[in-house]
ZAZA-607078 format. One record per residue (C-alpha): residue in three letters; x, y, z. Coordinates in Angstrom, 1 decimal. Layout:
BEGIN
<ALA <X Y Z>>
...
***
This chain:
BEGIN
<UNK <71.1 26.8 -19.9>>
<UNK <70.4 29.3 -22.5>>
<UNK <67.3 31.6 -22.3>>
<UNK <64.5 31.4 -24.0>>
<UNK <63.2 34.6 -25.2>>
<UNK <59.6 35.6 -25.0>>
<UNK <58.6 35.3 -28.7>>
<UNK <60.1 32.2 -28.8>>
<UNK <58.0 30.8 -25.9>>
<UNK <54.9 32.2 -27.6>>
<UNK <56.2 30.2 -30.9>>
<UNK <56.2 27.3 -28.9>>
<UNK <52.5 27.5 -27.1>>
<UNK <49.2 26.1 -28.4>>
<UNK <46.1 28.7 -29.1>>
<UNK <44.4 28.7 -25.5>>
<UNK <48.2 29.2 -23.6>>
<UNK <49.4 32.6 -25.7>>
<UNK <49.0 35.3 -23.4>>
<UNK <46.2 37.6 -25.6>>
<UNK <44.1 34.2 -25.5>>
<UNK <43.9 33.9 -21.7>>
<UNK <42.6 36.9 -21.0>>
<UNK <43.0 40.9 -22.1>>
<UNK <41.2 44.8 -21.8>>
<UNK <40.1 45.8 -25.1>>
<UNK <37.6 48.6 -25.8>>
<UNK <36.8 48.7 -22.5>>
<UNK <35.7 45.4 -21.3>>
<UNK <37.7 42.0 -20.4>>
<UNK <38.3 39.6 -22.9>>
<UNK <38.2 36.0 -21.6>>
<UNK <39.2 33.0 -23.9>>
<UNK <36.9 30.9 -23.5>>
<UNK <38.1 27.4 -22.4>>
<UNK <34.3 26.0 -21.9>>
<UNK <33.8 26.2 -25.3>>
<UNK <37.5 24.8 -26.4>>
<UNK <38.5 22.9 -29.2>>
<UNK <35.3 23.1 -30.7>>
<UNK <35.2 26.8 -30.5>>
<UNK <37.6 29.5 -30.4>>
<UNK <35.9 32.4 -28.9>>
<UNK <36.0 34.9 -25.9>>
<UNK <33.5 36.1 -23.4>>
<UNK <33.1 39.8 -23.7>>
<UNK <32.9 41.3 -20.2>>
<UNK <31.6 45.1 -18.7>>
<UNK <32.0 45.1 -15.3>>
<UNK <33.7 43.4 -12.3>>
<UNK <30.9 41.0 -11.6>>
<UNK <30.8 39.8 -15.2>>
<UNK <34.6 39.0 -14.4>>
<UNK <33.5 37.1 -11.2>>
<UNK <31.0 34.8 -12.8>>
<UNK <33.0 34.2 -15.7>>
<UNK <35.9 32.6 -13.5>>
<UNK <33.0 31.3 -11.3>>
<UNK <31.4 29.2 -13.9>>
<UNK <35.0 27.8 -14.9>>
<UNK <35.1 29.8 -18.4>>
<UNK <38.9 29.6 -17.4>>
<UNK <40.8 28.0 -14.9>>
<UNK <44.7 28.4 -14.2>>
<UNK <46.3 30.9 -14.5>>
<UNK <43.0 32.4 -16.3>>
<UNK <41.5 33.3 -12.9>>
<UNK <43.9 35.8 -11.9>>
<UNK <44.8 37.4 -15.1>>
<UNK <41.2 38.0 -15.9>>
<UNK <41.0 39.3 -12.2>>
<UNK <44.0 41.9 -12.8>>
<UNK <41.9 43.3 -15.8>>
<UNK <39.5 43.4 -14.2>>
<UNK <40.5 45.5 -11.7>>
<UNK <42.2 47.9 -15.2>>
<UNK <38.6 47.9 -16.3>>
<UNK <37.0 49.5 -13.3>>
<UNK <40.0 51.6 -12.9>>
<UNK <39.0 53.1 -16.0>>
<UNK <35.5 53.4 -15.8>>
<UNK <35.7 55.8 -12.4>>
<UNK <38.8 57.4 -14.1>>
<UNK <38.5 61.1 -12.7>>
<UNK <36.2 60.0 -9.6>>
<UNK <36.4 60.3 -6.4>>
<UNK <36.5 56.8 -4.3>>
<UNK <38.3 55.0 -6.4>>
<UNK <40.5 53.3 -4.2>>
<UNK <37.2 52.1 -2.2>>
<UNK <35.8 51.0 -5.3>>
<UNK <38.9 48.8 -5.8>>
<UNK <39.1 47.2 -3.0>>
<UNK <35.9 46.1 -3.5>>
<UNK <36.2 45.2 -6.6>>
<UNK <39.1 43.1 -5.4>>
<UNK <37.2 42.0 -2.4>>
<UNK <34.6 40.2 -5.0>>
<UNK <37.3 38.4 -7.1>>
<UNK <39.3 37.3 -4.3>>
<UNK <36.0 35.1 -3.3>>
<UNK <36.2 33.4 -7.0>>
<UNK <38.9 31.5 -5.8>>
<UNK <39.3 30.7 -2.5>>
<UNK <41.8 28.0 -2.7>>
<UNK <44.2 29.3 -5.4>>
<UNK <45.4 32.4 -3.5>>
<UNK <47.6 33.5 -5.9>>
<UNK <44.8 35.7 -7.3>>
<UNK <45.1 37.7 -4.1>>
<UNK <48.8 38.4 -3.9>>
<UNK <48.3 39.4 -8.2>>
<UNK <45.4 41.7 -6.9>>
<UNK <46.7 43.2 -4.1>>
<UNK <50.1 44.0 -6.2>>
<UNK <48.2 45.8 -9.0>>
<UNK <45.9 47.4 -6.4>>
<UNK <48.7 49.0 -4.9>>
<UNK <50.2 50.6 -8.3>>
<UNK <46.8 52.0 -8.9>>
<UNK <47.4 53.9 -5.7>>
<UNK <51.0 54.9 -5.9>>
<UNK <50.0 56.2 -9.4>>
<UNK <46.6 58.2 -8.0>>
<UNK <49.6 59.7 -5.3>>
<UNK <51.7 60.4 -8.5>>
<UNK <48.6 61.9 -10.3>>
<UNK <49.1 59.3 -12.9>>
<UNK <46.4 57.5 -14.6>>
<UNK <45.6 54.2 -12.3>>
<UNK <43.9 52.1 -15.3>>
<UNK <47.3 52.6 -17.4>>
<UNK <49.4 51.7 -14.5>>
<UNK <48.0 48.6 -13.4>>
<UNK <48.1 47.5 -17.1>>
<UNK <51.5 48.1 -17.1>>
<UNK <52.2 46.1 -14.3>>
<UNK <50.0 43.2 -16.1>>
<UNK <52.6 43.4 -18.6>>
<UNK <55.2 43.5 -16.4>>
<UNK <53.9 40.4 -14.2>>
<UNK <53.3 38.3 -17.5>>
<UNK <57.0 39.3 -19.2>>
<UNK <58.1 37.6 -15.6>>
<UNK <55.8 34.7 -15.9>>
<UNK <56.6 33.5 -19.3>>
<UNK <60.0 33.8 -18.4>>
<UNK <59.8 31.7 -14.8>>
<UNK <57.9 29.7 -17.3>>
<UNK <60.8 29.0 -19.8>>
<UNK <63.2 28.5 -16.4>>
<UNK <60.6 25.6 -15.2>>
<UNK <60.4 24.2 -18.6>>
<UNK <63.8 23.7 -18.8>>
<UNK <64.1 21.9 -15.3>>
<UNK <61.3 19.8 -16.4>>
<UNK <62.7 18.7 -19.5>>
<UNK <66.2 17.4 -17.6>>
<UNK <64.0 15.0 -16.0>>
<UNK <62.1 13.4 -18.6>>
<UNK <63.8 10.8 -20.9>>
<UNK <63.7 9.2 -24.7>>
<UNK <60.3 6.6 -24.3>>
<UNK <58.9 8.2 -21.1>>
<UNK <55.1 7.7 -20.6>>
<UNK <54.3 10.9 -19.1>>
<UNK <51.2 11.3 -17.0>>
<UNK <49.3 13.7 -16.1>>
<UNK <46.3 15.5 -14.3>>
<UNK <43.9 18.0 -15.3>>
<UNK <45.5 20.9 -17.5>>
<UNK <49.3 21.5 -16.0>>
<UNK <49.4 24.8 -18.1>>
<UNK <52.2 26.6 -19.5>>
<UNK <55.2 25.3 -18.1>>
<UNK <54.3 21.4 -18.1>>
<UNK <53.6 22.1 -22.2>>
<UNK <56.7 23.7 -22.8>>
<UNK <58.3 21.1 -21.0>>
<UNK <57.3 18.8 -23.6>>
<UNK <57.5 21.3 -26.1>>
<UNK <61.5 21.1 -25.3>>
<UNK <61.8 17.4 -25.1>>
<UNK <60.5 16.8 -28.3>>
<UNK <62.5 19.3 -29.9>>
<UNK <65.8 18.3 -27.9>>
<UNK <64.8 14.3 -30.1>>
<UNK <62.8 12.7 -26.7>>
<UNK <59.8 10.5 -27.7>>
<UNK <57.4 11.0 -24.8>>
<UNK <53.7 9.6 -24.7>>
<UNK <51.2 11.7 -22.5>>
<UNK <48.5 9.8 -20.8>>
<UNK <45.8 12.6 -19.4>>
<UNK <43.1 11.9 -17.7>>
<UNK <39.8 13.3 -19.2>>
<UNK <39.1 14.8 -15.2>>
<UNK <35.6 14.8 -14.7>>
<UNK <33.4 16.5 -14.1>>
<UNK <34.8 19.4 -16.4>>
<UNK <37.0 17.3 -19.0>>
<UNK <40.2 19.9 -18.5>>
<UNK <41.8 17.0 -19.6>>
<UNK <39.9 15.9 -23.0>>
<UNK <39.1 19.4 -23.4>>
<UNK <42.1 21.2 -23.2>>
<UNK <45.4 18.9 -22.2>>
<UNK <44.6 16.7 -25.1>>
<UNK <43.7 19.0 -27.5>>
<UNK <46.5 21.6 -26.7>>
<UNK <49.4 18.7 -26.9>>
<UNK <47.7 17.8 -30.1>>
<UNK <48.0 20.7 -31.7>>
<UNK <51.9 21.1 -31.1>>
<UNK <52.6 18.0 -32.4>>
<UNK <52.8 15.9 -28.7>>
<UNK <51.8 11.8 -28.7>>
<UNK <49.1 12.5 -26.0>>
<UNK <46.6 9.5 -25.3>>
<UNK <43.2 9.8 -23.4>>
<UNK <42.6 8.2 -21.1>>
<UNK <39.6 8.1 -18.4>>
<UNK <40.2 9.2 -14.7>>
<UNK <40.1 5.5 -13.5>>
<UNK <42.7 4.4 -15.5>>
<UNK <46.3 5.2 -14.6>>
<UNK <47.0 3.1 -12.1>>
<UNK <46.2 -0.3 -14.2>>
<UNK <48.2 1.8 -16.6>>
<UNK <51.3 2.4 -13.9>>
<UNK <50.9 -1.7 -13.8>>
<UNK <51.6 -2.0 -17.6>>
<UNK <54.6 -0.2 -17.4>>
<UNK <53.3 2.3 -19.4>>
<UNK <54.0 5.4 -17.2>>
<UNK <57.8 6.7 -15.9>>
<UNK <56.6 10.3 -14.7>>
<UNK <53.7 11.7 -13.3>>
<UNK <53.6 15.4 -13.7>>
<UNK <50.7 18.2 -12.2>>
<UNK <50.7 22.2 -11.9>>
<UNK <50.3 22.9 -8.2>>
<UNK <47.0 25.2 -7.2>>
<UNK <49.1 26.0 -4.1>>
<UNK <51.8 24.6 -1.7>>
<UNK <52.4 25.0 2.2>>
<UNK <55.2 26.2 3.8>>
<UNK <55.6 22.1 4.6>>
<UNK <55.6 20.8 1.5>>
<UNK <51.7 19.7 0.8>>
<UNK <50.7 19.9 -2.8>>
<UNK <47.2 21.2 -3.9>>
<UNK <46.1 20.6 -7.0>>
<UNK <42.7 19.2 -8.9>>
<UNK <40.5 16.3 -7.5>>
<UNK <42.5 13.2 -8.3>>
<UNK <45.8 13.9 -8.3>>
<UNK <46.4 12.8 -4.4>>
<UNK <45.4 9.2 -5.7>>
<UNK <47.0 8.9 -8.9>>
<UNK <50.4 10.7 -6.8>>
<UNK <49.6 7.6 -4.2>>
<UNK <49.6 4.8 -6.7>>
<UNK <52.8 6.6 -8.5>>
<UNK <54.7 5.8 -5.3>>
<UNK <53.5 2.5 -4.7>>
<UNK <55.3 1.1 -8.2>>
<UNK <58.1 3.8 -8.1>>
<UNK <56.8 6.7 -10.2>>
<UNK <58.4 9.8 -9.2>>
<UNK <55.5 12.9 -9.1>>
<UNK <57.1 16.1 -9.7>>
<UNK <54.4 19.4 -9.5>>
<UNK <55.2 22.6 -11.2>>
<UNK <54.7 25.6 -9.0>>
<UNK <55.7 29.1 -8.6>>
<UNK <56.9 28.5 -5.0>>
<UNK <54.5 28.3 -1.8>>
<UNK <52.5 30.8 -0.4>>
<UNK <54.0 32.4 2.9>>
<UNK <50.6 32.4 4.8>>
<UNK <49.3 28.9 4.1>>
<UNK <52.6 26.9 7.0>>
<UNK <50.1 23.4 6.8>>
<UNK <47.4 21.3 5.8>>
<UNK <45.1 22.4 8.2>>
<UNK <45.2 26.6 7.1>>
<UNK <44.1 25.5 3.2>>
<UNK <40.4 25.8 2.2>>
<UNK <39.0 23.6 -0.1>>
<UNK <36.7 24.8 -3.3>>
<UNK <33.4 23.0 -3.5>>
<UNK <31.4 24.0 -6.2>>
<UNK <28.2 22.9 -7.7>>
<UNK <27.4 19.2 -6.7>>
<UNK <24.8 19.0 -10.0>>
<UNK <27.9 18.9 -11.9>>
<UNK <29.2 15.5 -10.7>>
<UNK <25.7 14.8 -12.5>>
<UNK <26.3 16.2 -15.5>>
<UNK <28.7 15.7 -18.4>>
<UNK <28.5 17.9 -21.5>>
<UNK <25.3 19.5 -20.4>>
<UNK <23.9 15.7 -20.6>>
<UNK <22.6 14.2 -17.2>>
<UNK <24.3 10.8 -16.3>>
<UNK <22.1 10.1 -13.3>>
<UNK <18.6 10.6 -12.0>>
<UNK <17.6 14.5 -10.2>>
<UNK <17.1 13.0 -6.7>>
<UNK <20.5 11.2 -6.6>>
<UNK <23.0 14.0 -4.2>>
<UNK <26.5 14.4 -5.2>>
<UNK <29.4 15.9 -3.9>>
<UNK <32.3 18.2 -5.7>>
<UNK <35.2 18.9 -3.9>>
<UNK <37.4 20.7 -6.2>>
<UNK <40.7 20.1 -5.0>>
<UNK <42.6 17.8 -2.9>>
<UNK <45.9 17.6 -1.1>>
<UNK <48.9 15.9 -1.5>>
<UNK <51.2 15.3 1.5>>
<UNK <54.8 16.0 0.8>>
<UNK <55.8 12.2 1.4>>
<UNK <54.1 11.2 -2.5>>
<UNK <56.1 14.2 -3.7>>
<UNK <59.7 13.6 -5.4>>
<UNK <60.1 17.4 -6.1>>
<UNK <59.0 20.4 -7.0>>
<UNK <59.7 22.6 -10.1>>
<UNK <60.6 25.7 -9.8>>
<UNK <62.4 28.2 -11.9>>
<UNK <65.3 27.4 -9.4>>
<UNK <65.9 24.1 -10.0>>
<UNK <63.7 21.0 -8.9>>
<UNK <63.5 21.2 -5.1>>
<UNK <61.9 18.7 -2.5>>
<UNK <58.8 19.9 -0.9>>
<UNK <60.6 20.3 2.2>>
<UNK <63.5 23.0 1.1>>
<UNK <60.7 24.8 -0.9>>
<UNK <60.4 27.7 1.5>>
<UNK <63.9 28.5 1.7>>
<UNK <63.8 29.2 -2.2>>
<UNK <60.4 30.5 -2.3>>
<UNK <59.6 32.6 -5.4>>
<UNK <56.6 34.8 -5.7>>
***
């Protein structure tokens, strides 16, 4: 399998996936691409201090990966602005303290925290400049990434054939696009069916639009849809990122993708979830937490009510998938079944 190399991955991205456009310290404040506004607008939020950080990934101005590598700048940027003072290690940790809370069921944005934290003090012990080591450790982390990327990408194209319908859930991110990327460039037709995911639209908003751009057949299609679509025949795969995965093989990922991973098994649809491995401290079902946010915006779409005020509502974010509706998982290993993901865990 022969490596990608980094530029070439870039080459290969849409606008809102290239790594300057997720998030980055400039001028000191955090630059956010702003995925709220996306495709209609390509712009960033402009942020000065930690909290700005917070809300931004609180209000869903990114999602993905965005959470965390807003978060790691984040942590740069206040590094930088006490640069010379004393208490900067207290500072961040609390820093870190208040962007761990943004996310509390995607806990990957701890461990990228606490790793970036902890070069901030080895270079304060050094009498190094903290700021300029933890950006180069953000560097370092996304080199890796793009390149577990490229290793996932090419696991996931092996499993997709000429004429697949491909669906998915919400925005899979980098690895499920350059998955597709890869087919169509190895001569594979594939058609994507995404969901539109209420009550944000990740999926008209940015899966659509994204695959669009790179020249992927993607069709929209409305969250109640794929099963009577499964029925047609029109679907082969079903393919999700993973928010996070147990030691025993349950799958978290966006509202929604439990059901549509039930209905894939009942007609024979393998699911296969993209993931970086499982996190070490989350063994079951039981020891996950489940993100709800803001009931009003089940009431909402586009800033336009769809109901009356005095109606309630309900958002959990996320739900779980038990490891029996999985096929596999996709790591930059191989494709592994949730079961054996432990023993090649990759963080």
């Amino acid at each position: 399998m022969a490596k990608l190399k980094l530029e070439d991955i870039e080459a290969l991205l849409p606008h809102i996936l290239k790594r300057a456009n997720i998030a980055r310290y400039e001028d000191g404040c955090v630059l956010i691409g702003n995925r709220s506004k996306y495709p209609f607008e390509k712009s960033f939020v402009r942020c000065g201090s930690v909290e700005d950080v917070a809300v931004a990934i609180e209000t869903m101005i990114t999602q993905g990966v965005g959470p965390w590598v807003a978060a790691v700048h984040a942590m740069a940027m206040r590094a930088d602005q006490l640069k010379g003072k004393t208490g900067l290690v207290e500072e961040l940790k609390i820093a870190k303290a208040r962007l761990i809370q943004t996310r509390p069921t995607n806990t990957l944005i701890r461990y990228r925290l606490e790793d970036v934290l902890g070069h901030a003090v080895t270079a304060l012990e050094n009498g190094t400049d903290p700021a300029t080591a933890i950006l180069s450790r953000i560097t370092a982390i996304l080199d890796e990434m793009y390149a577990f990327y490229a290793l996932r990408a090419q696991h996931g194209e092996k499993l997709l054939e000429d004429g697949d319908g491909v669906l998915t859930m919400c925005f899979a991110e980098t690895s499920f696009v350059l998955t597709l990327a890869l087919a169509k460039a190895s001569g594979k037709n594939i058609i994507v069916y995404a969901p539109e995911t209420r009550p944000y639209l990740q999926g008209a908003r940015l899966t659509a639009p994204s695959l669009h751009e790179i020249d992927i057949d993607v069709r929209l299609i409305t969250d109640n849809m794929p099963t009577a679509l499964m029925a047609e025949g029109c679907i082969q795969k079903y393919m999700t990122a993973a928010d996070l995965i147990t030691l025993d093989g349950h799958v978290v990922n966006k509202v929604g993708t439990f059901q549509n991973a039930i209905a894939a098994k009942y007609h024979g649809i393998p699911y296969y979830a993209f993931a970086w491995g499982c996190d070490p401290n989350k063994p079951d079902r039981a020891s996950i937490e489940i993100e709800h946010r803001d009931p009003a915006d089940v009431k909402m779409c586009m800033g336009h009510s769809t109901t009356l005020s005095q109606i309630g509502a309900i958002y959990p974010a996320f739900d779980i998938t038990p490891p029996a509706f999985v096929s596999g998982i996709i790591t930059r290993h191989g494709v592994l079944s949730p079961e054996a993901l432990k023993d090649g865990f990759e963080q």
